[in-house]
Structure formats: C-alpha cells, structure tokens
MISE-861719 format. One line per 8 residues: number of its first residue (from 1); their letters; for each residue x, y, z of C-alpha. Coordinates in nm, 2 decimals, always signed. Last residue first. Example, Ala and Ser with C-alpha at 12.3 -4.5 7.8 and 13.67 -1.06 7.14 Angstrom:
2> sa> +1.37 -0.11 +0.71 | +1.23 -0.45 +0.78
//
This chain:
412> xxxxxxxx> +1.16 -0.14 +3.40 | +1.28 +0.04 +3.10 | +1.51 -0.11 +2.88 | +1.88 -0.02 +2.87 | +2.02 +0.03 +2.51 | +2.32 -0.18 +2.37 | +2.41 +0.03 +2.04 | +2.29 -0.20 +1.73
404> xxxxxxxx> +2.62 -0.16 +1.49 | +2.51 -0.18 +1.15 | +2.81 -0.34 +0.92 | +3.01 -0.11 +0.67 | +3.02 -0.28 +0.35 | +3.38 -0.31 +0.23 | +3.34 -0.70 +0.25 | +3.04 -0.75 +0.04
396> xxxxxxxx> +3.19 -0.86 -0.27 | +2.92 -1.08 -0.27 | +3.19 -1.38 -0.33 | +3.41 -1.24 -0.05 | +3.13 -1.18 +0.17 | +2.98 -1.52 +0.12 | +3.31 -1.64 +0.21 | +3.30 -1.46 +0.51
388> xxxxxxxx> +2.99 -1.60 +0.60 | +2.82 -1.49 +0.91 | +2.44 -1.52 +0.84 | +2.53 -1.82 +0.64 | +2.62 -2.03 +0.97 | +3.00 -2.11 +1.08 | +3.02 -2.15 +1.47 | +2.72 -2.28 +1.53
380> xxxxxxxx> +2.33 -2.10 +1.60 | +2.23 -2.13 +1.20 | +2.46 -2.44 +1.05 | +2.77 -2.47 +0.88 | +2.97 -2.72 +1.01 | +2.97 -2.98 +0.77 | +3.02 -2.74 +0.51 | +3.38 -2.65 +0.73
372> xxxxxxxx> +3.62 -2.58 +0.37 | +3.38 -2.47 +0.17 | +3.38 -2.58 -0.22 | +3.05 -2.60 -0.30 | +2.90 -2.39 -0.07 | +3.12 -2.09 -0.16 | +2.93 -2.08 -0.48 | +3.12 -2.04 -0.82
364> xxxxxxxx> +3.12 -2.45 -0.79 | +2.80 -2.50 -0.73 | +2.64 -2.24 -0.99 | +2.86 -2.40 -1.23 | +3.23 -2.37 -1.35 | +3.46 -2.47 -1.69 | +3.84 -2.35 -1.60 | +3.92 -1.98 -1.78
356> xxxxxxxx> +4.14 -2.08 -2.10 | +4.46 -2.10 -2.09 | +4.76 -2.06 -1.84 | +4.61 -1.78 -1.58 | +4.83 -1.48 -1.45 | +4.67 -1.41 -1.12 | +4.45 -1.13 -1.07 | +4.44 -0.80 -0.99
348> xxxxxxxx> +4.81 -0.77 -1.13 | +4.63 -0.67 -1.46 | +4.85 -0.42 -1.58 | +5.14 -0.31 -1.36 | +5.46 -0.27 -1.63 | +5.52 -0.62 -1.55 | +5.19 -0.76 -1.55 | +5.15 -0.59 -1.91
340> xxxxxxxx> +5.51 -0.75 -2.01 | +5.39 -1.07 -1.88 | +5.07 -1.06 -2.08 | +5.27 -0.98 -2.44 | +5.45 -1.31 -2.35 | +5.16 -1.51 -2.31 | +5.02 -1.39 -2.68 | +4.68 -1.23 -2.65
332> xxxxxxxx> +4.41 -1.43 -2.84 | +4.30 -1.58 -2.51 | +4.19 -1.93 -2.55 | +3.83 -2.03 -2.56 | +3.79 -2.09 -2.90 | +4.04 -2.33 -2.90 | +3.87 -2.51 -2.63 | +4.18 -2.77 -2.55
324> xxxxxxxx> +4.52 -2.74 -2.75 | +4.68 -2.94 -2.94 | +4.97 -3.23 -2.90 | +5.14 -3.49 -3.10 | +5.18 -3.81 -3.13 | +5.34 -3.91 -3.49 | +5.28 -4.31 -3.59 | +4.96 -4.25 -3.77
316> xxxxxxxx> +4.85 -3.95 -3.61 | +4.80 -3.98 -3.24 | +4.68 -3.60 -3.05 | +4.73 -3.57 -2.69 | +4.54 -3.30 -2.52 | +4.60 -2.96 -2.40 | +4.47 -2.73 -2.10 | +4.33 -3.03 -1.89
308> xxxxxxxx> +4.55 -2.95 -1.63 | +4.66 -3.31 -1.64 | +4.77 -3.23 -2.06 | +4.97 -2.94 -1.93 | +5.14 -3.11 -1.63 | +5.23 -3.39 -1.91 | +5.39 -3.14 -2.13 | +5.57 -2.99 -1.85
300> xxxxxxxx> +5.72 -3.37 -1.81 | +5.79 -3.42 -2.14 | +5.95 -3.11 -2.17 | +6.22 -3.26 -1.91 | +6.22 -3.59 -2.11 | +6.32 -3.43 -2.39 | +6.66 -3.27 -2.22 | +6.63 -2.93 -2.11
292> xxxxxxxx> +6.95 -2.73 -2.03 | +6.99 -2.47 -1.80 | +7.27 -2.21 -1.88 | +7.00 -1.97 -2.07 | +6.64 -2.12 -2.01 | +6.51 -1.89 -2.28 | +6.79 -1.98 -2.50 | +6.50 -1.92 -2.84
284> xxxxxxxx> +6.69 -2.25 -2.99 | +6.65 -2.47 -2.71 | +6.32 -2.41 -2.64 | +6.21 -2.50 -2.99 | +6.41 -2.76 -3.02 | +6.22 -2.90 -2.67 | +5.93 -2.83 -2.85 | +5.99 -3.00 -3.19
276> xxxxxxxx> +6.11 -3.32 -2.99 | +5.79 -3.33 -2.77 | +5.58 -3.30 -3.07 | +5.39 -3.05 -3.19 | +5.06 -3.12 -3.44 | +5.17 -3.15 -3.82 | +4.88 -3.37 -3.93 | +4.59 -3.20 -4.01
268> xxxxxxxx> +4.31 -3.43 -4.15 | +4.02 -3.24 -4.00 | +4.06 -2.87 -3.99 | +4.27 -2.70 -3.70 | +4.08 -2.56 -3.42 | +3.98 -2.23 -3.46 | +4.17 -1.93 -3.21 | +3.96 -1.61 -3.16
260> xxxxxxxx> +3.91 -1.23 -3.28 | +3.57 -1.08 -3.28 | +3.40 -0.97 -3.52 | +3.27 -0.56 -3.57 | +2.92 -0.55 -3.67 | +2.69 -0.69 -3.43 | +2.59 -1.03 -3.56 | +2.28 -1.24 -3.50
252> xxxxxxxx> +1.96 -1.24 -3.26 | +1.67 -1.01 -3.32 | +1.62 -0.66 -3.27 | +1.30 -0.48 -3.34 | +1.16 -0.35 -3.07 | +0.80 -0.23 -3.11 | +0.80 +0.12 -3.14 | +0.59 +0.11 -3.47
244> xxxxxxxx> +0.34 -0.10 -3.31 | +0.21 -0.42 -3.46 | -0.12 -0.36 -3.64 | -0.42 -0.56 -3.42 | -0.55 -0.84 -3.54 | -0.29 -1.06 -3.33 | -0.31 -0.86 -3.01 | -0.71 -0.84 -3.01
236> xxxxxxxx> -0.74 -1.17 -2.81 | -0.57 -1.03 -2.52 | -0.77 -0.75 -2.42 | -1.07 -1.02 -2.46 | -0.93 -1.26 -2.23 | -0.86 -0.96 -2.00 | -0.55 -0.83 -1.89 | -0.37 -0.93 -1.57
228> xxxxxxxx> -0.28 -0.75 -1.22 | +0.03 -0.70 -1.10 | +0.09 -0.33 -1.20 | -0.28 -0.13 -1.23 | -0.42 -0.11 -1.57 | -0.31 +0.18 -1.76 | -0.04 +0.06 -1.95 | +0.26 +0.29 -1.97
220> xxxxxxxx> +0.53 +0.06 -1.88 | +0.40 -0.34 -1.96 | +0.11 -0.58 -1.79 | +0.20 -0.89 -1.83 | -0.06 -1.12 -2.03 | +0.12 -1.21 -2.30 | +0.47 -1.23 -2.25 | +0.69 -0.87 -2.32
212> xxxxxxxx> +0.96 -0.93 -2.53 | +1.30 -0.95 -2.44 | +1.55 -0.75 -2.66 | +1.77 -1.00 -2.80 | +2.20 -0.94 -2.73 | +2.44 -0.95 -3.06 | +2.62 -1.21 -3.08 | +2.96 -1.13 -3.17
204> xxxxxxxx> +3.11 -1.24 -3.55 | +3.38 -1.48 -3.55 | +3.72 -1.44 -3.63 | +4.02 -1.64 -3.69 | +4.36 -1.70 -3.62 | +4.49 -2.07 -3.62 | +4.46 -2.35 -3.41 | +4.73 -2.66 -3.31
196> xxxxxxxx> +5.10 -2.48 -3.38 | +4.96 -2.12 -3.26 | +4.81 -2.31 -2.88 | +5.14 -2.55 -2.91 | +5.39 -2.27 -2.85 | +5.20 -2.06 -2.64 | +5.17 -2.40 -2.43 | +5.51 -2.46 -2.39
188> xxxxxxxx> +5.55 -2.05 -2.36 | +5.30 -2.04 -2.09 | +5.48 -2.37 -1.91 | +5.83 -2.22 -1.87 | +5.73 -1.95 -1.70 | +5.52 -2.14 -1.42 | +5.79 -2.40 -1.40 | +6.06 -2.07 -1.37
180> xxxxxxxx> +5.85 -1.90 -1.12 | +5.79 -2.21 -0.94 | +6.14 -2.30 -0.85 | +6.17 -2.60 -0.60 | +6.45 -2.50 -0.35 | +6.76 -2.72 -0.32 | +6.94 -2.51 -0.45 | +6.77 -2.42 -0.78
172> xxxxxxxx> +6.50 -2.72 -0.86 | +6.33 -2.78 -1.18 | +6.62 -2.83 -1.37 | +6.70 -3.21 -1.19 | +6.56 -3.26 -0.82 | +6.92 -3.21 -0.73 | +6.95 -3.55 -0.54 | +6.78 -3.73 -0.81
164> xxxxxxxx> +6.92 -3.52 -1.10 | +7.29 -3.62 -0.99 | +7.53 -3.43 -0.78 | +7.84 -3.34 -0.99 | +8.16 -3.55 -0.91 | +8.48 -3.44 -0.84 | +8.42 -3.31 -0.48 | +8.29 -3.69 -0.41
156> xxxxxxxx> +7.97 -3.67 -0.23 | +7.82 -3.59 +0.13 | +7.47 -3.55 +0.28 | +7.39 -3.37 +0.61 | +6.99 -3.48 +0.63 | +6.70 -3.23 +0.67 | +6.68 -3.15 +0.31 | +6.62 -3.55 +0.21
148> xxxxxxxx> +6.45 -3.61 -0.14 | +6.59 -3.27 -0.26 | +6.97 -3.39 -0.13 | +7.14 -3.09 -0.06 | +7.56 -3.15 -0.06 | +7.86 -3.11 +0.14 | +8.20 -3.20 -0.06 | +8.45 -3.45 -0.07
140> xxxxxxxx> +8.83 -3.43 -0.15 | +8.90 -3.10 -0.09 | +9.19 -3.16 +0.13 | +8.97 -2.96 +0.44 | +8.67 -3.20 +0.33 | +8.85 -3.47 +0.38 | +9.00 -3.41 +0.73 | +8.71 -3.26 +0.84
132> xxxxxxxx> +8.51 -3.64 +0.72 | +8.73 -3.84 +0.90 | +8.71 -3.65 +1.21 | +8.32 -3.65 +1.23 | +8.35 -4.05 +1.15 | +8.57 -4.06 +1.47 | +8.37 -3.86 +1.69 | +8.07 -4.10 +1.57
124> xxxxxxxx> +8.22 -4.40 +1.70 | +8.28 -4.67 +1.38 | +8.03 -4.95 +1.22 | +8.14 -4.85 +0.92 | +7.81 -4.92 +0.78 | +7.61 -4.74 +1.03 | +7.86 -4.43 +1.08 | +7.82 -4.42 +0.68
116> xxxxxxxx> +7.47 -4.38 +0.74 | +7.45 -4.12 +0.98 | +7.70 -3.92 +0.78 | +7.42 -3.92 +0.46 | +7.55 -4.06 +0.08 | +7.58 -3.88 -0.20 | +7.35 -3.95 -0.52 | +7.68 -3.89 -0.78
108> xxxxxxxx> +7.89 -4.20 -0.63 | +7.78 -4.33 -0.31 | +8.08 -4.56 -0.39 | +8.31 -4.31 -0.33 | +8.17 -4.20 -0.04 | +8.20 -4.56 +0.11 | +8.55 -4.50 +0.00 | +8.64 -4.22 +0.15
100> xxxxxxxx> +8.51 -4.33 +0.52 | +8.72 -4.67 +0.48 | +9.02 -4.48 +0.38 | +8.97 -4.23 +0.65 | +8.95 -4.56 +0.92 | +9.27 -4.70 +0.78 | +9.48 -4.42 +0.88 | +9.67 -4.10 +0.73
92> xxxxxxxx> +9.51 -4.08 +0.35 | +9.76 -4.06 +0.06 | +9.75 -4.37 -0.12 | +9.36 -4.32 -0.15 | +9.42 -3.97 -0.31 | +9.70 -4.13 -0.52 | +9.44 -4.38 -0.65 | +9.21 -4.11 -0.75
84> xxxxxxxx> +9.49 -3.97 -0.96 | +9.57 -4.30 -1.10 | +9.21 -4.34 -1.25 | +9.06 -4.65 -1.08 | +8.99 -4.98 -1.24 | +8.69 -5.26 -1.17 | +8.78 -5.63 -1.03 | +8.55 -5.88 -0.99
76> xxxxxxxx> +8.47 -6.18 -0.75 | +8.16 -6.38 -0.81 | +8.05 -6.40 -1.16 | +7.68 -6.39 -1.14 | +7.62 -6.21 -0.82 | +7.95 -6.01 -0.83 | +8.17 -5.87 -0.54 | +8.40 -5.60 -0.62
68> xxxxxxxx> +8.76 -5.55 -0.55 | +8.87 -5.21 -0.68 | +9.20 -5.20 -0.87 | +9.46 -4.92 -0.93 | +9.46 -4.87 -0.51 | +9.83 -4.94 -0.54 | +9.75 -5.23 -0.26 | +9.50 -5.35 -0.57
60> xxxxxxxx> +9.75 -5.34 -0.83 | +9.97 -5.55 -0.64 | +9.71 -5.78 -0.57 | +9.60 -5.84 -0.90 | +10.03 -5.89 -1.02 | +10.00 -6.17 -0.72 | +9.74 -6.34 -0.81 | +9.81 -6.33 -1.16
52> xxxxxxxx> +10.15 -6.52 -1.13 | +9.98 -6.78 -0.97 | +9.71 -6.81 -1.21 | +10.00 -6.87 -1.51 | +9.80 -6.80 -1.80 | +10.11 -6.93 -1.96 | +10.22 -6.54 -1.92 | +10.05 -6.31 -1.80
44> xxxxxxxx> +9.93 -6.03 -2.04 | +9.69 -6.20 -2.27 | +9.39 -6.00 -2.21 | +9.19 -6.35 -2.18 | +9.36 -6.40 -1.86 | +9.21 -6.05 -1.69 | +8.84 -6.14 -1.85 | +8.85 -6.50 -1.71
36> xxxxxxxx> +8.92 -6.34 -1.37 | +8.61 -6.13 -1.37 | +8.65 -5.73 -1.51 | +8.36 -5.55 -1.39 | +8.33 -5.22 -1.62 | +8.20 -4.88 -1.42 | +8.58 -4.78 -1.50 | +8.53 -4.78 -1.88
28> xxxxxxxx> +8.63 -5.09 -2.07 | +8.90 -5.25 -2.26 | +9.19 -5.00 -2.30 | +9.20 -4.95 -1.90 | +9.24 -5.33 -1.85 | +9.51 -5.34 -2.09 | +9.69 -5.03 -1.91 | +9.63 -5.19 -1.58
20> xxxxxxxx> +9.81 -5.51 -1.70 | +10.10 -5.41 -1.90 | +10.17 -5.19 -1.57 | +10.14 -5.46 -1.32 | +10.31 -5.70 -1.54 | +10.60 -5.44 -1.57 | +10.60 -5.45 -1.17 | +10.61 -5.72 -1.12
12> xxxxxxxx> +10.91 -5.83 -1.37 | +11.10 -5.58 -1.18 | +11.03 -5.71 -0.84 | +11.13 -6.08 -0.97 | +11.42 -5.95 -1.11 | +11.50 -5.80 -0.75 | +11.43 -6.15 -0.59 | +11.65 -6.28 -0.82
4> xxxx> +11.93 -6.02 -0.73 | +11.90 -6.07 -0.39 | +11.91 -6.43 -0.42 | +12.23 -6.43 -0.58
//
C-alpha cells in the first residue's frame, strides 16, 4: 500500500511539474525572473500549498527546466530553460563540466575568457582545459574574437551569435576594423547630404587683373637705367598726358565660360536629411549587401562627418537635420564617378578626399608648423633647415641631384 501511494505521489509530481513549467513558459520569456509569489499566483498548486511547491520547484530544477537566480529586490528567483538546453545540461559527464557550461551560459552573447572562468570556478587549469575540449568537441560552445580583447581566448554558447560589443558591431569583419568599408560608406553619406542640402549652380570665373606699373618704377623699354627712379617732373606729366594705346586694359570680372559649383540652399528650407532618410536611403540602394545598418549605425558615420567638420547639424522646428559645410567648395564630381576614375588609374596621385580641401595657412602648409622634432631643429644639431627633408618634400626638391665636394688634399 505504501508503494502504491508513494507512486501516486510520483505521478502527481510529475503533472505539477509539467502544469507548472508550461505556465511559467506562457507568462514570460526566459530572461523573466519568476519570485515565489509569481509561481503561486499561476494557480497551479493546489491550496497554495508551499510544501507542495518546494518540492514540484526542485524537481524542475534537478531537470535543469529551472535556473536558480539570486535577486536584489526579491531575493530568490527562478528563470526557465528551453528543454533542449536542459537535455544538454542533463547530459554532461561530471559536475565540474556542468559548472564550466553554465558560467558560459550565463556569459550569454559577450562570451566569457578561460582565465576567468578558472577564477570563478575556482578549479586547476588542466581541468578547466578538459572541460572546455569536451564541449567544444559536442558543439556546445564555440571560440570567439572579442574586439575589446584580441589577445584573450574567449568562449560563448554555439547557439548564440556574438553580440555588437564583442564583434565591434558592422564596422568590424573578423575581428579586424574595416576602413575601406567606413571610408566607402562615408562618401556616399555625405554624397547623399551634399545634393539634399545645395543645389547645382554656376558662377562666373574671375578673370585675373593685369598689374599696373606704380608710379615711379621704371618699366621694359624705358630708357633710364633699371633701379633707379624718375624725376618729379617725369612724373608729373602722367596725368596730362594721353593714356597709351597699349596700355592694358583688363579689369576684374567674368571670363566667359562659368563655372560649375554647389549653392547653399535659400533661407527657409526645411527638408535637410535626417538620420532616418539616410539610413532608408542606404538600405534601399543594398550597397552594404548582407550587412545591415540600423539608425544608430548611420548615426555614428554621421557624427564622424560633422567632427570632420565636413557637415553640420541643421534644427528646424522639431526636424534636425544635416547640410553640408562650404558648399561652394565641394567638388561638383559625384563620389562615385571619382572611384570609378581611381579605379581605372586616374588620380591615384593622391588620396581620395571626402569634401572640400581642409582650410590652410602659410603655417600650416609649412613643415614648421607641423614638424614632428621643432624643438630640435637648430643649425649644428641633428635636424637644422640646411638638411630638411621635409623642406625637400614641400620644395619638391627631392629629385635634385646634390653637389658632391670631392675631398682635395691642400698643399703644404
């Protein structure tokens, strides 16, 4: 008879423990914390009966269906697991691979390194090497780069995808930051806002003034000798004198043909880019083909762009958008057009520059104002003008064959 009250009692466990994991399942995703308050309010025990709940929780939790978890606020909590994952657990030879899976587990999608799960675990090192072969030959975990840590051996769940913070997100392709594809991606952002923030227009070139002799200076085909100056009375006569027929002329304005440039949008346009029309914009062309940028990835070139000082935020009303800095400035050929040049070996003598051409001065086209050993530069040490190779550069000065003096014995 006790037998087969015992075996009731079994059975009646183990419906409870069903009832209950599929309630639980129905009422919250598996990040959920369910607190003992939760698990009675489901209604599945009877009377509320906490005795009876203690042992259908623990049940579930030697089947690996329930994950103790420790909660500031509430205290003990209990979060479920798929029964898949729970086989996986079930499965494991020894405590101590259990104990390494499930610290991995938790890592979830950032991965954790072997040096700290040997830390937490508190186990030899031979031992935590052991654990992880055997789970990595089942093809339960994985290796994985971590972009914040490339030195370090980091491992994840095989079912789980690494996140953005260990990938570095669509900027980074194994590990590796990819600068051809930033680079790409931010001449057409800014291609894009440069024709949504100016418009095509011309302006006419300025022609250049002939300069006209000063008063005083002796010009070609004078007959007083070069360097010295006229006399008071020479000089008086210009201004009664007829002007000359050969005389130039010219004076500052247009030169016929215009040129072609970018205007800056009249006041009281609103329809500047947004970060939401760009990143539809990139999404719709497929340039990035199986990579997919979210807003807050554009966001990000965009802010590159508007640090570069290339574009610059734009708030109208409640809209912020974006247009482009020195319109006038900007190249009118289209940033695609210039790859396809580059490609087919046009203008690879430079490099292929977002924008307009950065704003300079004489110090900062000189090598002075941006050498690397100023402090050290002076005549008799070891960087001086007279042997500059910056100077060189900037002189274009390199090719110039230097004068070798041959060593010649004096006489006595």
């Amino acid at each position: 008879m006790a037998s087969d009250g015992t075996a009731d009692n079994s059975a009646k466990l183990a419906i409870l423990k069903d009832a209950l994991y599929e309630e639980i399942r129905q009422h919250g995703s598996e990040t959920r914390l369910f607190t003992q308050r939760d698990i009675v309010d489901l209604n599945v025990i009877p009377n509320g009966d906490v005795g009876l709940l203690l042992r259908v929780v623990q049940g579930l939790t030697d089947d690996k269906l329930l994950v103790g978890v420790a909660n500031h606020h509430a205290g003990l909590a209990w979060k479920w697991r798929s029964r898949e994952e729970a086989k996986k657990y079930t499965s494991l030879p020894n405590d101590e691979t259990v104990l390494v899976y499930s610290i991995i587990d938790e890592a979830g999608a950032d991965g954790i390194w072997n040096r700290t799960i040997k830390n937490k675990l508190n186990m030899h090192e031979a031992v935590v090497k052991n654990c992880i072969k055997f789970l990595e030959t089942k093809g339960y975990i994985a290796g994985m780069k971590n972009v914040e840590h490339p030195n370090k051996k980091m491992y994840i769940k095989a079912t789980l995808r690494p996140s953005e913070r260990a990938t570095g997100g669509p900027w980074f392709t194994e590990g590796e930051l990819d600068t051809a594809f930033i680079s790409e991606l931010e001449g057409i952002v800014f291609e894009y806002i440069k024709t949504k923030s100016a418009y095509r227009g011309s302006q006419p070139q300025p022609a250049s003034a002939t300069k006209q002799p000063r008063k005083g200076a002796v010009t070609a085909g004078e007959t007083t000798a070069r360097g010295t100056k006229r006399s008071a009375t020479d000089i008086s006569t210009d201004d009664t004198s007829p002007t000359p027929t050969t005389a130039p002329t010219t004076t500052r304005g247009s030169s016929g043909k215009p040129r072609a440039v970018f205007l800056p949008m009249p006041a009281g346009f609103k329809q500047y880019p947004t970060v939401a029309e760009i990143a539809r914009f990139i999404h719709d062309t497929g340039i990035t083909n199986n990579t997919t940028l979210g807003e807050a990835d554009i966001q990000q070139l965009v802010d590159v762009l508007t640090y570069d000082g290339l574009i610059e935020p734009v708030r109208v009303g409640r809209r912020k958008g974006y247009r482009v800095a020195r319109a006038t400035r900007q190249d009118t050929v289209p940033f695609a057009k210039r790859q396809q040049e580059r490609e087919a070996g046009i203008g690879l003598d430079g490099p292929l520059v977002v924008g307009a051409e950065p704003l300079s001065n004489a110090l900062t086209e000189a090598p002075c104002g941006r050498c690397p050993v100023f402090e050290l530069c002076e005549e008799g040490g070891p960087v001086s003008p007279s042997n500059c190779v910056y100077f060189l550069q900037w002189l274009e000065l390199e090719d110039v064959p230097k004068v070798v003096v041959p060593n010649v014995a004096l006489p006595p």
